[in-house]
C-alpha positions in Angstrom: -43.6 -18.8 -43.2 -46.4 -20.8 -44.3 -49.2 -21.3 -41.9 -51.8 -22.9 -43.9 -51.8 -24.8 -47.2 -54.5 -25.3 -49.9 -56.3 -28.4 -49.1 -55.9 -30.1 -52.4 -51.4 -30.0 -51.6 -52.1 -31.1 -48.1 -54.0 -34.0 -49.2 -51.9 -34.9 -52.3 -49.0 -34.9 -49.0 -50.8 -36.8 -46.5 -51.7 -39.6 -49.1 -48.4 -39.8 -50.3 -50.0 -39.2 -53.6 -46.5 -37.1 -54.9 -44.2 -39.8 -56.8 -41.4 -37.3 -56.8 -40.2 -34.0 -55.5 -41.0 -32.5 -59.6 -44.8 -33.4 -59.0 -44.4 -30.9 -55.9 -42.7 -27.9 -57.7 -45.1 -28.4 -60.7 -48.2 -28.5 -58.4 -46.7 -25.2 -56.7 -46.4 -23.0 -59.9 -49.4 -24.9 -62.1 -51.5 -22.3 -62.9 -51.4 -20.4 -66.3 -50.5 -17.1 -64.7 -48.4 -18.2 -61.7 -44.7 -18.1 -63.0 -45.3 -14.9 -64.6 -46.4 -13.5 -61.3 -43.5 -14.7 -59.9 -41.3 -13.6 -62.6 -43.1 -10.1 -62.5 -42.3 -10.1 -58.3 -38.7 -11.3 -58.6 -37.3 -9.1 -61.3 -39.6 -5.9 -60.1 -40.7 -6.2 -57.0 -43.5 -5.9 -54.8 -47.0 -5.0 -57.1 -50.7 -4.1 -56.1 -53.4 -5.9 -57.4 -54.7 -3.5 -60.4 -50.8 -3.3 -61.3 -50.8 -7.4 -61.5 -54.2 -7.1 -62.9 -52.9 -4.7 -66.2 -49.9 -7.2 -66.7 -51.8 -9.4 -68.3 -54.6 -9.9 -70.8 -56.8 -12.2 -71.1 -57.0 -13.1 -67.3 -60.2 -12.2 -64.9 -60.4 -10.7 -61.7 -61.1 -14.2 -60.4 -58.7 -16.2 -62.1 -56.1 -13.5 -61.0 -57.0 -13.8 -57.3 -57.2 -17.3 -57.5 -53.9 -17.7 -58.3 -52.6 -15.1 -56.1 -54.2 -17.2 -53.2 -52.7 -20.5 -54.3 -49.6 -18.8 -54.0 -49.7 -17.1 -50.6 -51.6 -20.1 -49.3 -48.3 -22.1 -50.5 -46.3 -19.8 -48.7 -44.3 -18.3 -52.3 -46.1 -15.2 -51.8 -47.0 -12.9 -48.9 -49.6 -10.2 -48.8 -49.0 -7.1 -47.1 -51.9 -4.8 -45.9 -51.2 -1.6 -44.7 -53.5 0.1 -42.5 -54.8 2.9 -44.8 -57.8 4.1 -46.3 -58.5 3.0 -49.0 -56.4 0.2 -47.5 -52.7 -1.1 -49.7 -52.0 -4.1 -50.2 -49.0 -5.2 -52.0 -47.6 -8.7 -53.0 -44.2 -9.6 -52.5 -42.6 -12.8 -52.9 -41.1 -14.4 -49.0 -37.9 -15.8 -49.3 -38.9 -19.2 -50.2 -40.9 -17.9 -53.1 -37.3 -16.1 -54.1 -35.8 -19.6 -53.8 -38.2 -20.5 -57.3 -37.0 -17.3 -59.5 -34.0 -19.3 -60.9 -36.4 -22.2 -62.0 -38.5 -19.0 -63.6 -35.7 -17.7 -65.4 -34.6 -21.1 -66.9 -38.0 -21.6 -67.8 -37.6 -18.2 -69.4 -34.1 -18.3 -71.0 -35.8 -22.1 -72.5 -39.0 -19.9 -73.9 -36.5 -17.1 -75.6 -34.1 -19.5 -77.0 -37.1 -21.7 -78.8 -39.9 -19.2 -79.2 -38.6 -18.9 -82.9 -38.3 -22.5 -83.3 -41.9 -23.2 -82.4 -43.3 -20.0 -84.2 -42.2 -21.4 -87.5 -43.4 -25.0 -86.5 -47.0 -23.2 -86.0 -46.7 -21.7 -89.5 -45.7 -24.8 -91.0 -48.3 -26.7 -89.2 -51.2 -23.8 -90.8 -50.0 -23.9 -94.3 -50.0 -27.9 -94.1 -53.9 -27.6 -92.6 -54.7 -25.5 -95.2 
């Protein structure tokens, strides 16, 4: 359940600033990294930071925790601390966040079926530049 939401959602809802219901969803998983975390937590389950962390290249410690705030703060996520030293913590996604993993894997399925399409677009886009 969420019990607080990032300031920048709440406002966009209290001005009525959302034309639509899409504008919502895409403010919820906008973020470069987002729907991969989410794909990562749907298909495999709960992960610890570092394990997030080596996923992906390319992404900082901040941007990475950023991001994973957004998303528990949204209520998609939910960090779990367990009372250990060094202390655990695990992300998992709550059930609303397992309500988006069908929106994830269209988005994937799309990616799969025109990754070739666009790849050869690229190269014919480069030899055209050159």
């Amino acid at each position: 359940m969420v019990t607080t939401l990032r300031q920048d959602l709440q406002k966009r809802l209290l001005n009525g600033e959302f034309n639509c219901e899409k504008e919502l969803t895409l403010s919820i998983l906008s973020g470069k990294w987002k729907i991969v975390i989410l794909w990562h937590l749907g298909h495999e389950g709960a992960h610890r930071y570092g394990e997030l962390f080596r996923l992906f290249k390319n992404i900082s410690n901040r941007i990475l925790t950023k991001q994973l705030r957004e998303l528990e703060q949204d209520g998609i996520i939910y960090r779990n601390i367990y009372p250990e030293i060094p202390p655990k913590v695990e992300y998992l996604l709550t059930d609303l966040g397992k309500t988006l993993i069908p929106i994830v894997d269209a988005m994937f399925d799309w990616g799969k079926a025109n990754m070739q399409y666009y790849a050869e677009l690229a190269r014919q886009s480069g030899k055209q530049q050159e």
